[in-house]
N, C-alpha and C positions, 0 to 999 in steps of 0.2 A: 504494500500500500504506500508507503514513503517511497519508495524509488519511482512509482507511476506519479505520485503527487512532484517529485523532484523531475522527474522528465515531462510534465506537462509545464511547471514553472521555468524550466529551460523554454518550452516549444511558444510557451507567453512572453518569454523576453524579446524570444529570435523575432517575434512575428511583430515586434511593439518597434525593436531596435530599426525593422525592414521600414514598417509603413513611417518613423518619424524620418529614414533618410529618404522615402517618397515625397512626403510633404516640403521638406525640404526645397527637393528636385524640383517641385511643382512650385514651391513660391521662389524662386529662382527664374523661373522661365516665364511663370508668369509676372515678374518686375521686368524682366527683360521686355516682355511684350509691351505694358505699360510706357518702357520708355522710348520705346521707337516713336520716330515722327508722324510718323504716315498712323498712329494712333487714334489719335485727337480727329485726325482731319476723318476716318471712317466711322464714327461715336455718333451717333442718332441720341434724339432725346429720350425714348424712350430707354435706352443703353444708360443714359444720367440716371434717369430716376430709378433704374433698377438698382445700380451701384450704390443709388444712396440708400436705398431699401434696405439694402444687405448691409452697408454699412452702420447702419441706425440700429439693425438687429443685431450684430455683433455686438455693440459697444454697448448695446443693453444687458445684454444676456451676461459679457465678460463682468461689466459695473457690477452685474447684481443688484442692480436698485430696482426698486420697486416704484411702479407709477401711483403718484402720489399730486399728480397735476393735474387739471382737464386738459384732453384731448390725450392723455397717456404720456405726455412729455414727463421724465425723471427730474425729481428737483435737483438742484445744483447750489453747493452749501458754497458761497463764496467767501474770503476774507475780507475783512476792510482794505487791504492793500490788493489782492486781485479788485475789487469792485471800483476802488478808484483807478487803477490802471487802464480798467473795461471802460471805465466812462471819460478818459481821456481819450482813449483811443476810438471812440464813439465821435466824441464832440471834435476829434482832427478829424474823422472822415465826414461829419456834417462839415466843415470849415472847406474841405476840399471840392465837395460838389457843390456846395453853394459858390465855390469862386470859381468852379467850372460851368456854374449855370451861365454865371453873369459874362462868363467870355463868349459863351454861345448866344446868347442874347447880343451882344457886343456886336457880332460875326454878323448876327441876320439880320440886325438894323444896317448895318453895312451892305449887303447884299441887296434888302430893298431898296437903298438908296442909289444902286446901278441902274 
């Protein structure tokens, strides 16, 4: 009985050690695929919204957190210094496109005026 329990805890290693250098293999090839050019430019949106699917379910499942918001969004415990860092970095990207509106506004009173 101990020598079939030690030869199957062998045949579970062999088969753990196999499939995590497949996994491997596989996130490997598929990074490489990722970074090729010609990527982006074949990516349909329906390909975005999958990615994000799978990526939303991932990072749930690994967090462990439990939905605890409406619409099933995970809460997120921030600190005082993440939350002011988020809300500068908020109010520089409001400061950016509000000064990229006004250039575009700029541009088309310009253009009407040809």
């Amino acid at each position: 009985m101990e020598d079939e329990a030690a030869k199957l805890a062998r045949q579970v290693a062999r088969v753990r050690g196999r499939f995590h250098e497949l996994m491997a293999i596989t996130y490997e090839k598929a990074i490489d695929y990722l970074e090729e050019d010609d990527f982006a430019t074949q990516l349909k949106p329906a390909d975005v919204v999958q990615i994000l699917k799978l990526h939303r379910e991932t990072v749930h499942k690994l967090a462990g957190s439990e939905t605890d918001t409406p619409g099933g969004n995970a809460t997120v415990h921030w600190s005082e210094d993440e939350q002011r860092e988020l809300e500068a970095i908020l109010d520089e990207i409001d400061t950016e496109e509000g000064s990229n509106e006004g250039e575009e506004n700029v541009e088309d009173s310009e253009d009407d005026a040809d």
